[in-house]
Every structure is written in structure tokens, then in C-alpha cells.
KELUM-978282 format. One record per residue (C-alpha): residue number from 0; residue in three letters; y, z, x. Coordinates in nm, 2 decimals. Layout:
N
<node NUM, "ALA", <Y, Z, X>>,
...
***
This chain:
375
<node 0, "UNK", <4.05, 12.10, 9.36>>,
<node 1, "UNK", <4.16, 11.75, 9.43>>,
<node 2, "UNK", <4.11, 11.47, 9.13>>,
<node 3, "UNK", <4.07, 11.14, 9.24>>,
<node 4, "UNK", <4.29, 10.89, 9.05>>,
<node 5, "UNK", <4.16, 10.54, 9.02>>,
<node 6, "UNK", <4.35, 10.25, 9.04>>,
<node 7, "UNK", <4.23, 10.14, 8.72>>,
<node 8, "UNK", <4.40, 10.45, 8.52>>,
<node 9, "UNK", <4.71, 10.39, 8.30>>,
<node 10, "UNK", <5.00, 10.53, 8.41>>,
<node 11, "UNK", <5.13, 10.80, 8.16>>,
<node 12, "UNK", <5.41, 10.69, 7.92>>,
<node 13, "UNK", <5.76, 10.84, 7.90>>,
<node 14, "UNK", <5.94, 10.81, 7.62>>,
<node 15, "UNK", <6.32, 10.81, 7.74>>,
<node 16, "UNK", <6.53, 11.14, 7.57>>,
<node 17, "UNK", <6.71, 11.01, 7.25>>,
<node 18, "UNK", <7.03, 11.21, 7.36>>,
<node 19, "UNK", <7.41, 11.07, 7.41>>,
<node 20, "UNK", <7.63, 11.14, 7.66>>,
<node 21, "UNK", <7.98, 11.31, 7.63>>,
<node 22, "UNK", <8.27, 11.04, 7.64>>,
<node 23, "UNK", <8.65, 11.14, 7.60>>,
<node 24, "UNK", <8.71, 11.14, 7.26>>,
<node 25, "UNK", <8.65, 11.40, 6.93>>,
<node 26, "UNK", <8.33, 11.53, 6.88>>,
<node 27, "UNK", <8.20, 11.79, 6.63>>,
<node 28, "UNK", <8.06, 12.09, 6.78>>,
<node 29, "UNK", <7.95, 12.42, 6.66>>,
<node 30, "UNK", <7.96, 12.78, 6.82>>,
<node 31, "UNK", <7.63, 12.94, 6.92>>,
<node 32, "UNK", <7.76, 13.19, 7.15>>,
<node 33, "UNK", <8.04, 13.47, 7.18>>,
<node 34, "UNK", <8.03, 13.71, 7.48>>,
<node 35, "UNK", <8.26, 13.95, 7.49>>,
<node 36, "UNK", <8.35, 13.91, 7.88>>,
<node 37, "UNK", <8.61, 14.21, 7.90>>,
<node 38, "UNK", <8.81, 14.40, 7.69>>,
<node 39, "UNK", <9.04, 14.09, 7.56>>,
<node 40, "UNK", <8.84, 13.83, 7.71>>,
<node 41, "UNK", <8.57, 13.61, 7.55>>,
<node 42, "UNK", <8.35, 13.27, 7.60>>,
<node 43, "UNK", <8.26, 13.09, 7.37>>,
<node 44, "UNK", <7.94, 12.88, 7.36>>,
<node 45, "UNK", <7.92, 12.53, 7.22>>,
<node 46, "UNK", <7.65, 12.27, 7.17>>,
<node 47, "UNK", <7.67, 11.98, 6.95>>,
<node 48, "UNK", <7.40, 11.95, 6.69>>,
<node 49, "UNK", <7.28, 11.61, 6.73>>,
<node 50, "UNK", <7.27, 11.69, 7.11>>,
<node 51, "UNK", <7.49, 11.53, 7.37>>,
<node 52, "UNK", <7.47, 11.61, 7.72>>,
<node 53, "UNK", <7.79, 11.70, 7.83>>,
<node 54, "UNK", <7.86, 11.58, 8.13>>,
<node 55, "UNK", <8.24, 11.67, 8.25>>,
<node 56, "UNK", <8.37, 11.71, 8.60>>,
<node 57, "UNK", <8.45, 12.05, 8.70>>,
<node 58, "UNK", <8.79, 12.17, 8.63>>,
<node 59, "UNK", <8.84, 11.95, 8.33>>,
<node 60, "UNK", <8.97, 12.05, 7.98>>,
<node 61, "UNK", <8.92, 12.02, 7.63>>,
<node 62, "UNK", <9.15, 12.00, 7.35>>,
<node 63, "UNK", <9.06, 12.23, 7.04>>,
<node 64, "UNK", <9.14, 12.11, 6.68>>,
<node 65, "UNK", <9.17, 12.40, 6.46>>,
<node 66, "UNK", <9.32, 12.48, 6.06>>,
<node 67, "UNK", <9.50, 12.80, 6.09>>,
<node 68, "UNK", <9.69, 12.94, 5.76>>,
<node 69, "UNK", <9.70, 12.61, 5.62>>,
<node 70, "UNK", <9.83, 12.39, 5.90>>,
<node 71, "UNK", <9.67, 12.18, 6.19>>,
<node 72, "UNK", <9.67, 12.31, 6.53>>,
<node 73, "UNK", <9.57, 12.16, 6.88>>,
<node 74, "UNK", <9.53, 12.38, 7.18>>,
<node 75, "UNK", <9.40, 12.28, 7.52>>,
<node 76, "UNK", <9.12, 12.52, 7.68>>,
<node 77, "UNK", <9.00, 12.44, 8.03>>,
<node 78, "UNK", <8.60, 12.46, 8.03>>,
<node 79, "UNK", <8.44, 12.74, 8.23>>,
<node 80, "UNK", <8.06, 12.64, 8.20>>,
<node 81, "UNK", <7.95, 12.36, 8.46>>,
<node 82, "UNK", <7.80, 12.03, 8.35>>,
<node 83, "UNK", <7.50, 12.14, 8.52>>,
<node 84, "UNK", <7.37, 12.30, 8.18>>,
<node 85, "UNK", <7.45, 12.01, 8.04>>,
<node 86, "UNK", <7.36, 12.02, 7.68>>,
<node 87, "UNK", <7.62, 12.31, 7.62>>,
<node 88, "UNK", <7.98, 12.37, 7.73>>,
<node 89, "UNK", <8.19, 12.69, 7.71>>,
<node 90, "UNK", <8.54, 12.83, 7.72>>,
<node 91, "UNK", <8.69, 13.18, 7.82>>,
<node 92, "UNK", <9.00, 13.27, 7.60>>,
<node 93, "UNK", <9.22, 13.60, 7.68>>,
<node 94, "UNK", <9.38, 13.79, 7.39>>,
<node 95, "UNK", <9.74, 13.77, 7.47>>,
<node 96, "UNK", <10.03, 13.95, 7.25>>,
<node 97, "UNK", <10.19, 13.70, 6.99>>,
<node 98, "UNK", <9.91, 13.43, 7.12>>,
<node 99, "UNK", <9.86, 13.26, 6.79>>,
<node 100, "UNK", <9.60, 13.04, 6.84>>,
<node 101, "UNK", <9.38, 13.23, 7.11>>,
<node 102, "UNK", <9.37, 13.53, 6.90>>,
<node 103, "UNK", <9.31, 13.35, 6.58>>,
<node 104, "UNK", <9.05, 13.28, 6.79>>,
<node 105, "UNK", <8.93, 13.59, 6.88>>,
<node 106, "UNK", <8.99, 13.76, 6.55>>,
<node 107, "UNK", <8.79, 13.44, 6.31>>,
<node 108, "UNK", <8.57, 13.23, 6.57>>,
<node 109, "UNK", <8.19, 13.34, 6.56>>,
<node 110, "UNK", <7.85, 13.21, 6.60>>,
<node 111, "UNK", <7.72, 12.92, 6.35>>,
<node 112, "UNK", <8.12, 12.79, 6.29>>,
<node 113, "UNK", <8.20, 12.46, 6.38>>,
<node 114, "UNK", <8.53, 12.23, 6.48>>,
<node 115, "UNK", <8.61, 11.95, 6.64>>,
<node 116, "UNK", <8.70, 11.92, 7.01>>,
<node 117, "UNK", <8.86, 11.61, 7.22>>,
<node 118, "UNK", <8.80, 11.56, 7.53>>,
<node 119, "UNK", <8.73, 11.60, 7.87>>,
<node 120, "UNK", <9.02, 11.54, 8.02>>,
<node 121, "UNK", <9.21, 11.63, 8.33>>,
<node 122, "UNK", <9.30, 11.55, 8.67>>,
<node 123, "UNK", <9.24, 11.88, 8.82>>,
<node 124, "UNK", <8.84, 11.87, 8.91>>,
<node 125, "UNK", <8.63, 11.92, 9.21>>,
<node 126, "UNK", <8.47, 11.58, 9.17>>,
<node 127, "UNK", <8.78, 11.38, 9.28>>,
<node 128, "UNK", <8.89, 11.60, 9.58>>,
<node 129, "UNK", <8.62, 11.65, 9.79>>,
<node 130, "UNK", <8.60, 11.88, 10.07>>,
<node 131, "UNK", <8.34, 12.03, 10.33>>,
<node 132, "UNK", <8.54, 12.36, 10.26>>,
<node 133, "UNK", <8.70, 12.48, 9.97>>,
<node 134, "UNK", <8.95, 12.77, 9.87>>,
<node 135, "UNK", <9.00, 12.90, 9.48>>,
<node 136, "UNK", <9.28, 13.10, 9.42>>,
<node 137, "UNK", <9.27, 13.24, 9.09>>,
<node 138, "UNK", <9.48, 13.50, 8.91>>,
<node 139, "UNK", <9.36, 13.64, 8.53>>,
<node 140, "UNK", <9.24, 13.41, 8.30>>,
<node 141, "UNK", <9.30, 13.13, 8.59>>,
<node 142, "UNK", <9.00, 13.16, 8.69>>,
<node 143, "UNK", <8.83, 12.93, 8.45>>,
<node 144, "UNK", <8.83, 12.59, 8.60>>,
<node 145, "UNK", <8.75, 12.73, 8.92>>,
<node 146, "UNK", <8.48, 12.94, 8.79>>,
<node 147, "UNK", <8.29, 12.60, 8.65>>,
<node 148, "UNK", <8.38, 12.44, 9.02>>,
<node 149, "UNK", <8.18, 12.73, 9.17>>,
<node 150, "UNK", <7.91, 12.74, 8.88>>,
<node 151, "UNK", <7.85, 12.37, 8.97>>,
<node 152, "UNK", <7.86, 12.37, 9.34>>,
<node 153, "UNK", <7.59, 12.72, 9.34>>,
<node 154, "UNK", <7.34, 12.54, 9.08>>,
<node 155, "UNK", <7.38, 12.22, 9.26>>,
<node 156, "UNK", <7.30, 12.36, 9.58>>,
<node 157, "UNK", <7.60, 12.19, 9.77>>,
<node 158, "UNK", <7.66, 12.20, 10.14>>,
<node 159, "UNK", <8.00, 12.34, 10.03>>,
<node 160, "UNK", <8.19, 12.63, 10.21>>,
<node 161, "UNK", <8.36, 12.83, 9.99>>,
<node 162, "UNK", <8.59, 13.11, 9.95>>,
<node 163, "UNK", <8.68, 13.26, 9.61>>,
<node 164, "UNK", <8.97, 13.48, 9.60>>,
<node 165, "UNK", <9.06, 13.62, 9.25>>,
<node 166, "UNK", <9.34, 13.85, 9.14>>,
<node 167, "UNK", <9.34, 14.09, 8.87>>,
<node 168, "UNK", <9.53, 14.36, 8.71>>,
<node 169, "UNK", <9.30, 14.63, 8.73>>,
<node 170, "UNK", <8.90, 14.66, 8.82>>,
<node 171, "UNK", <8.84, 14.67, 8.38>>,
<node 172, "UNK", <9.01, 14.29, 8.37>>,
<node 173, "UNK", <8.80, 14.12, 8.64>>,
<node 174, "UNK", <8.65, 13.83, 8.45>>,
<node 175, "UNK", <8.28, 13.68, 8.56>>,
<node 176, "UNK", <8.25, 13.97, 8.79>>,
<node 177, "UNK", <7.90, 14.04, 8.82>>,
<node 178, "UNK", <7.79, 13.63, 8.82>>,
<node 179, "UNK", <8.11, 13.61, 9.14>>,
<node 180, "UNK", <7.89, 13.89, 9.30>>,
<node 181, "UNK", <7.52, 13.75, 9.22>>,
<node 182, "UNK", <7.67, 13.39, 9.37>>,
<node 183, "UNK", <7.80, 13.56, 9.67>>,
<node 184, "UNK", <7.47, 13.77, 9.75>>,
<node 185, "UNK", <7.25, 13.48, 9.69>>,
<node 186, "UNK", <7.41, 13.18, 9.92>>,
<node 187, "UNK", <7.60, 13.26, 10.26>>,
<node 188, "UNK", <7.86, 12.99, 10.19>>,
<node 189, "UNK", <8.00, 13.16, 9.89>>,
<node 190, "UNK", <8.25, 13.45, 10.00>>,
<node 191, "UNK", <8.43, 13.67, 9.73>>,
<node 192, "UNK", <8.74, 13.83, 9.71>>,
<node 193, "UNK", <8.88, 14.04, 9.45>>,
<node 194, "UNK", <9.19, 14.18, 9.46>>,
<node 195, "UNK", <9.35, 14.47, 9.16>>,
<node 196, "UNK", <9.71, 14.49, 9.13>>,
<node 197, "UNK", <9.69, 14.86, 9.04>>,
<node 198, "UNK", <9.42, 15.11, 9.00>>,
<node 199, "UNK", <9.42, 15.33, 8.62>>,
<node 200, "UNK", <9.35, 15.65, 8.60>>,
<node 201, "UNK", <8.93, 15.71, 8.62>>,
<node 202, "UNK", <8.88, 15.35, 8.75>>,
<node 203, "UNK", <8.67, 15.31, 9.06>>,
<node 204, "UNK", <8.78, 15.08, 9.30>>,
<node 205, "UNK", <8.71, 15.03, 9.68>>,
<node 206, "UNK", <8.83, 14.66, 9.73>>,
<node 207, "UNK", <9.21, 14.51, 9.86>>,
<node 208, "UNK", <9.50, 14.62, 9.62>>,
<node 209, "UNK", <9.82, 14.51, 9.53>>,
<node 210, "UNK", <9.91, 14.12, 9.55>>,
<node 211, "UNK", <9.75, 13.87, 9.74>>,
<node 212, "UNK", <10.02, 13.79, 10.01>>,
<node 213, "UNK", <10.02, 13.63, 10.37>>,
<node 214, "UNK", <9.82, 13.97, 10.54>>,
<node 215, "UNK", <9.54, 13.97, 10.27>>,
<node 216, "UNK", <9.51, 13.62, 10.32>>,
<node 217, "UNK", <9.47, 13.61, 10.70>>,
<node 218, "UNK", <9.23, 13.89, 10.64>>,
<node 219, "UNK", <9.02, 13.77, 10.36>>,
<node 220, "UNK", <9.00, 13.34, 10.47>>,
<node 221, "UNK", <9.10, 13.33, 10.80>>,
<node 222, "UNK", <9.08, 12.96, 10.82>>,
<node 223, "UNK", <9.22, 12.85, 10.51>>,
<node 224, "UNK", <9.50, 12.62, 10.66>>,
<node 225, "UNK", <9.16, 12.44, 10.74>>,
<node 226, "UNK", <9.03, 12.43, 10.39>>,
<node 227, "UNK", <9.13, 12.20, 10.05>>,
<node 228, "UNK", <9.30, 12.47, 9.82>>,
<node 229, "UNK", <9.25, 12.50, 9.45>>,
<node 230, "UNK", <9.47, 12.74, 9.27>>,
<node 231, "UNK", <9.54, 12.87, 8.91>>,
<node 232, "UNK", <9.66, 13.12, 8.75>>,
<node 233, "UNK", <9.98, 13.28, 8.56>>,
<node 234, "UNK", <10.35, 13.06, 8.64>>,
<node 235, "UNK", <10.41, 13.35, 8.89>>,
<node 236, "UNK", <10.11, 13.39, 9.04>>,
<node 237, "UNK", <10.13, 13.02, 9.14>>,
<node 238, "UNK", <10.49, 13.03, 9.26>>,
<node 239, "UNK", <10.36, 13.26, 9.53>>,
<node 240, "UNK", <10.09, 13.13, 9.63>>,
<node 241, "UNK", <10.30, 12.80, 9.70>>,
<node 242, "UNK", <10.54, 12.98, 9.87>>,
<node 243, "UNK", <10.30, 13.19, 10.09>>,
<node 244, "UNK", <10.17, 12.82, 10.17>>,
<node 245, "UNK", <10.44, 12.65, 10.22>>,
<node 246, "UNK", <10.56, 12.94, 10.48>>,
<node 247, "UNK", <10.29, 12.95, 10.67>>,
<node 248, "UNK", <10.29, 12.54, 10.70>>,
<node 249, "UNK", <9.98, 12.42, 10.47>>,
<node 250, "UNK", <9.97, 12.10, 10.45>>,
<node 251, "UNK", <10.04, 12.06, 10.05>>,
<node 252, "UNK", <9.82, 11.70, 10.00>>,
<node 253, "UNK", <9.54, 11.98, 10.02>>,
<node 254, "UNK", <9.67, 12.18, 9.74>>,
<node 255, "UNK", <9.60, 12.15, 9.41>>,
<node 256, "UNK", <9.69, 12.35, 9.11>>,
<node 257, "UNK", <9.65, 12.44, 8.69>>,
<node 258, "UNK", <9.88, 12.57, 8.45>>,
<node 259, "UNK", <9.81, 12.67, 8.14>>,
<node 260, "UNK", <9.99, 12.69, 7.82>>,
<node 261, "UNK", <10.09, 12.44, 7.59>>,
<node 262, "UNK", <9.85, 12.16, 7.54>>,
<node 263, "UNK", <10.00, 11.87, 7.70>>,
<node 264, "UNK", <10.19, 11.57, 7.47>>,
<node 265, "UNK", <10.01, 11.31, 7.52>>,
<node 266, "UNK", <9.63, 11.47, 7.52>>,
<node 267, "UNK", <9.82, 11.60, 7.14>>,
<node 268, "UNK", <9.88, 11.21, 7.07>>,
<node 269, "UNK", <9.55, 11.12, 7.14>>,
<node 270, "UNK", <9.38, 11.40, 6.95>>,
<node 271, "UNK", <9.59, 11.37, 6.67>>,
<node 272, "UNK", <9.54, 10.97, 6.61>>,
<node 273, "UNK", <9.20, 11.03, 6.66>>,
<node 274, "UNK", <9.15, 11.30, 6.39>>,
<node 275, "UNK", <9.32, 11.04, 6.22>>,
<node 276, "UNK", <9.03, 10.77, 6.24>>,
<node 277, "UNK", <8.80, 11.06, 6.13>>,
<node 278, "UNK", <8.92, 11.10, 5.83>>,
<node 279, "UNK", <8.97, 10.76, 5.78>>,
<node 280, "UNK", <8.59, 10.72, 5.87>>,
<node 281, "UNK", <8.50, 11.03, 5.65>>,
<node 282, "UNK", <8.65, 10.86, 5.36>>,
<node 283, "UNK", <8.52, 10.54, 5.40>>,
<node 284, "UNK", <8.14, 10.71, 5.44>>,
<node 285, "UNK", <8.18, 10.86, 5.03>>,
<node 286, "UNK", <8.02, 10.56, 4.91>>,
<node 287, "UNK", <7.72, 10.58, 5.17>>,
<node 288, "UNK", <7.38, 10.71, 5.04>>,
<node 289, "UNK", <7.34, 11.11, 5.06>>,
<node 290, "UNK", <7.03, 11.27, 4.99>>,
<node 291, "UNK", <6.91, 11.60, 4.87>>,
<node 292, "UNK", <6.69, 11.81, 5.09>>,
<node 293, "UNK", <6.54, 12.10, 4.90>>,
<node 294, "UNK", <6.43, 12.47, 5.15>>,
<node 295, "UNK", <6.16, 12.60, 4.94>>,
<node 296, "UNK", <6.13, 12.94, 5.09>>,
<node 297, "UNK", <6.51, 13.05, 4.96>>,
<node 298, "UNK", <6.54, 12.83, 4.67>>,
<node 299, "UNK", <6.87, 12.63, 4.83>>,
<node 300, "UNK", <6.96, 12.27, 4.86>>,
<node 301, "UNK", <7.21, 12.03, 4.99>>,
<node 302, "UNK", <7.38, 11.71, 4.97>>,
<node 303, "UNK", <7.32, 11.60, 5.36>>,
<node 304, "UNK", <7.43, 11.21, 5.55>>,
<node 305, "UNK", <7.16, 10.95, 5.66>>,
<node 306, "UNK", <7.27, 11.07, 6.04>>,
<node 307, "UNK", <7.26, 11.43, 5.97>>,
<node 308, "UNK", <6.98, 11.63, 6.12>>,
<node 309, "UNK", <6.79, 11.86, 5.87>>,
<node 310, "UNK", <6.88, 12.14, 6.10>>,
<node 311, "UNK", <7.25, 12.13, 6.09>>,
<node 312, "UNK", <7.16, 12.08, 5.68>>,
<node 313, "UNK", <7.00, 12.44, 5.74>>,
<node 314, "UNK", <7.26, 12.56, 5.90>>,
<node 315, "UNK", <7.52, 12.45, 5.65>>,
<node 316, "UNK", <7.34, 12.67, 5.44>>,
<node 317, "UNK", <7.33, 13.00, 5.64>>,
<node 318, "UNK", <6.94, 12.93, 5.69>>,
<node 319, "UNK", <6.81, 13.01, 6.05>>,
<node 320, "UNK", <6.56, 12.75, 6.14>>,
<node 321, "UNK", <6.49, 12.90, 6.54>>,
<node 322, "UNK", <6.54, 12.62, 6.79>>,
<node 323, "UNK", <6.57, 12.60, 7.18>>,
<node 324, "UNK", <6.61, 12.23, 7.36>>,
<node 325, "UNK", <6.79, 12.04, 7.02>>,
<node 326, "UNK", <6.60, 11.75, 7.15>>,
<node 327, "UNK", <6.32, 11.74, 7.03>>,
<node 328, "UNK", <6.06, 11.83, 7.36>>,
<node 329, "UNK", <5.99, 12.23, 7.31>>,
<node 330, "UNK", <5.90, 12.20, 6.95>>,
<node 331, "UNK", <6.03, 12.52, 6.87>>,
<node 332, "UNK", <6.24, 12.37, 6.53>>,
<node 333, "UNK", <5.87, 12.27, 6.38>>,
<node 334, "UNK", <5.88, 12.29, 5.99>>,
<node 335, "UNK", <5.72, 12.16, 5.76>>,
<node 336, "UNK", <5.77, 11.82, 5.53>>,
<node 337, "UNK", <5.64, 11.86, 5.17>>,
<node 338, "UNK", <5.78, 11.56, 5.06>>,
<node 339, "UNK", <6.02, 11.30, 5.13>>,
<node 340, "UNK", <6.08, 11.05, 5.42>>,
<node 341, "UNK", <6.23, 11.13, 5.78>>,
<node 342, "UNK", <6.36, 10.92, 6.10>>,
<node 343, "UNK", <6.24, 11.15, 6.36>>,
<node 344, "UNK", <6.34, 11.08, 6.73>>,
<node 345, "UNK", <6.19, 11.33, 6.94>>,
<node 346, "UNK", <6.11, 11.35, 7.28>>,
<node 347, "UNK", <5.70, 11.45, 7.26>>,
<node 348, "UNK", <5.73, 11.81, 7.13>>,
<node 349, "UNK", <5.54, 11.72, 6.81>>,
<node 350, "UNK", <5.13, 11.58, 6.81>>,
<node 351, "UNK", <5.03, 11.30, 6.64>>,
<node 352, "UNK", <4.84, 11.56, 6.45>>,
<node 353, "UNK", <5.08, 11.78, 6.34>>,
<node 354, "UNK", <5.32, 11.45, 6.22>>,
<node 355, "UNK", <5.02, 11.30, 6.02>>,
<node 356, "UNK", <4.97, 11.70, 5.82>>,
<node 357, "UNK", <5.36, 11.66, 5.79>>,
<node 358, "UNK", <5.51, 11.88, 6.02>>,
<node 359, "UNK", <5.88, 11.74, 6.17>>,
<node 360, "UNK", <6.12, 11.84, 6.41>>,
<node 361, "UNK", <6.40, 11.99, 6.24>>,
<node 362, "UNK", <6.67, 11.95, 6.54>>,
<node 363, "UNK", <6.58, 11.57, 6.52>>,
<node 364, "UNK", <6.49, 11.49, 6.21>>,
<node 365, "UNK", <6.72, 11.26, 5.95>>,
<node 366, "UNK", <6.67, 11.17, 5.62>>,
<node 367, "UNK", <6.57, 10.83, 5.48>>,
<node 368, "UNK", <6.51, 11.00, 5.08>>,
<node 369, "UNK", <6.53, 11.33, 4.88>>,
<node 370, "UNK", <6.34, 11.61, 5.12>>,
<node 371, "UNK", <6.15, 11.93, 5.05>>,
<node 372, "UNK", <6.09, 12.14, 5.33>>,
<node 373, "UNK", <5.85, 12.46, 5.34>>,
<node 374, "UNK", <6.10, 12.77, 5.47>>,
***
């Protein structure tokens, strides 16, 4: 059935998303997500709680600032997610022996904790290196910012050949297998690779073996003196794969690669005089007004900021208050106000109705006084 629209008819209002977008710099972020990707392997899921999109180009990095037994510590992770899920980024740590900060990591990090990242950052992105055809090389944990380049280029539906090659120890350490597969069966210009250094004993495994060297190369990309190169990976690993390129005549302005390891000097200067203006900042907002928001249902309360959201208040508290978009359109934070005045900045996931019985939107919701709040 076809409705006729007259002319006459106002045209429905949009209120613009009161969201902010992800600039270099240090943000406060908390965990939401661990997934255990393989044995000594994990991601870790991150949204901020007054939401920010995070936009990032793929490849890029972020710079971790963490208290471990006392003392401050910086570490760069490269991001594996793709800024096309933009209100949430991620990054894949590997357990490695005497890693102090990545199993620190693994060993305290969970759901609901938060810290403060700096970034993006980095040179080493798909976004400023464009090519019709691409090549990732990736060996272990490598494969992080060239899992994000692929992420982004699948969801986005780019006209962009590529070929992933990845090398692993053994079939048990292949990181993102099952998403490399479900790419490569879904789009015909996505072609995997996977090669495992050595088979254990009751591991299945009918793919190449061994190293990735000139033969496997030929076999596996035939054309890939034709295509721009991405590669990272272990120091090794990436001494080879220069070699094998340079030996066979590549043409090394098409070649780019990642280490990683220690977080680079300058990205430590930056985050470090910027954690300095936070606490300068943090100090200077102990005179501002706090208020006192009340949860009814467990008895608790908190001292919370004029800019805090009575979610993360919630949260601070070990309270679960379910929510789904953190800006304010699916309504799915909806609680209810029994006293006390809130700026709410939603995004039409709350009636008129509902506001005026004094329902609010927990995930975008700050107070203006003292708050009680049924749950």
C-alpha cells in the first residue's frame, strides 16, 4: 500500500546524536569484553562511557596507561577491531614468558575495569597507502593491525583485492581463524592463507607447513610483485620476508611494515605529559559541585561529577543497569527518577511520556542535584 504524502506535511525532525568523536589524546575507557582467542591470546573490548565514536584508521595504535605494583606503566597495543563499529575499539594481547605488562594483563584485566588510553597514533594504516590490491603478511600476534585493515575493508564492502597470508606455530595458535575463514567464504576478493610451522602430536592440519618462503609465495599470491605489501610480525619473521622481497626484486616503496615491542619515546612523552594535565585537571575539579545519587533497590550511594553519567555511577558501584547503544536511541538503560534533577541528552529512545512519569536514560543522564533512582 502506497501513502500519499502531501506537500503540506512537516518533514520529521532529527535530533543530531550527542556523541564525540575520538581525537589523539587520553581518554578514559572501561573494559566490557574479554574473549579468550586462543590458549595465550585474548581481546579486549573497550567503549568509553560517555560514548565516543572511535574513529581511527586501520593499522593504528594506542598507548595503554596502567599502575602495576605501585609504579606507572605505558605500553603501546596496536588495535585489532575496525572503526567500522565505531563506538567500541579492541586489542589482542599474547601471553609471552617474562611479558610484564601483557600478562599483568591477562592475569588482572576483566570486564567492568577501566584505565586510560592515548591515542590513535601511527603511520602504519591502510588509509594512507591505498591500493587496488593488497597483501598482509602476518606472523603470530602480527596479525593485529592487519586483521582491523581486513575487518574494515569486508564491512565496508571495498573494491579491494586482497590476499591474507598468516603464519603460525601450530593449528592451536592461529588467531581470528574462524572470522579469516567466514571473510574468505563470503567475498571472492578476500583469499586466505595459513601457514603452521610444525604440526603437535593429535593436531589436525591439512594446510602449507613450515615457513613462508619464496615457493609458498609463488604458490599462494602469484602476483604479489603486483600488489602493495603490508607485513607484521615477530623481528625474524620480518627479516625474511624482506629478504624473500628484496630477492625476488619487489619494489620496496610498496612495502610497509610493524614491529612491536617497546612503546615508542615520543608516543611515552606525549602520554606521560598528558596524564600529567589530568591530574592537574583532577585536582583542580575537587572544589566543583558533586552530588549524591541514591539506588534504592540495594541501598548504595555515591559521590558522582556534574559530567558523570548515572550509569558509569552504577557501575562504580558493581550495580548492572543493562544497556546496548550508550547513546541514548535503544532505550534499553531506562530507569526510573524518584527524585532529583537530570541533564539528559538522548537521541529519541525515551517518550515524552515516560520523561514526564520520570523515567531517564541512564547511559545519558547527568546530574544537576542529589538523585534517587528506583533499582
Amino acid at each position: 500500500m502506497t501513502r500519499n504524502v502531501q506537500a503540506s506535511e512537516p518533514a520529521p525532525a532529527f535530533n543530531p546524536l550527542n556523541t564525540r568523536v575520538w581525537a589523539n589524546g587520553r581518554h578514559q575507557v572501561r573494559c566490557v569484553r574479554v574473549i579468550q582467542e586462543t590458549w595465550d591470546v585474548r581481546t579486549f573490548c573497550f567503549n568509553a562511557e560517555q560514548s565516543i565514536m572511535f574513529f581511527f584508521k586501520p593499522g593504528q595504535f594506542v598507548t595503554l596507561e596502567l599502575e602495576i605494583e605501585g609504579e606507572q606503566v605505558l605500553r603501546s597495543y596496536t588495535i585489532s577491531s575496525s572503526p567500522s563499529v565505531p563506538y567500541s575499539f579492541s586489542i589482542t594481547v599474547k601471553r609471552v614468558p617474562g611479558g610484564r605488562v601483557s600478562n599483568w594483563l591477562h592475569d588482572n584485566l576483566k570486564q567492568h575495569d577501566e584505565l586510560a588510553v592515548h591515542g590513535p597514533v601511527g603511520n602504519f594504516n591502510c588509509i594512507d597507502h591505498t591500493a587496488e590490491k593488497m597483501l598482509f603478511l602476518s606472523g603470530g600476534v602480527g596479525i593485529t593491525p592487519l586483521m582491523s585493515m581486513a575487518r574494515w575493508y569486508f564491512d565496508t564492502n571495498a573494491d579491494v583485492d586482497m590476499a591474507f597470508v598468516h603464519s603460525a606455530r601450530t593449528p592451536n595458535d592461529i588467531i581470528f581463524h574462524r572470522e579469516l575463514e567466514h571473510m574468505c567464504s563470503r567475498v571472492t576478493n578476500f583469499n586466505l592463507s595459513v601457514i603452521c610451522e610444525r604440526i603437535e602430536l593429535g593436531q589436525a592440519w591439512n594446510g602449507y607447513r613450515g615457513y613462508l618462503d619464496k615457493a609458498k609465495m609463488d604458490m599462494v599470491v602469484p602476483d604479489f610483485m603486483q600488489r602493495r605489501i603490508f607485513c607484521c610480525g615477530p623481528t625474524p619473521y620480518m627479516k625474511a620476508i624482506r629478504h624473500l622481497l628484496l630477492e625476488a626484486g619487489f619494489d620496496m616503496d610498496y612495502y610497509h611494515e610493524e614491529s612491536f615491542g617497546e612503546t615508542p619515546e615520543q608516543v611515552t612523552q606525549d602520554a606521560l605529559e598528558q596524564a600529567e594535565v589530568a591530574v592537574r585537571e583532577a585536582e583542580d575539579k575537587k572544589d566543583e559541585a558533586t552530588y549524591t545519587v541514591e539506588f534504592t533497590g540495594s541501598g548504595m550511594s555515591v559521590q558522582m561529577s556534574p559530567d558523570e553519567t548515572v550509569h558509569a555511577a552504577a557501575s562504580r558501584l558493581g550495580l548492572s543497569i543493562p544497556k546496548a547503544c550508550g547513546v541514548g536511541i535503544c532505550g534499553t538503560c531506562k530507569v526510573l527518577k524518584l527524585s532529583g534533577e537530570v541533564d539528559i541528552q538522548h537521541n529519541g529512545g525515551i517518550t515524552d511520556e515516560d520523561l514526564a512519569d520520570g523515567y531517564i536514560l541512564s547511559c545519558c543522564s547527568t546530574p544537576r542535584s542529589d538523585l534517587t533512582i528506583e533499582g
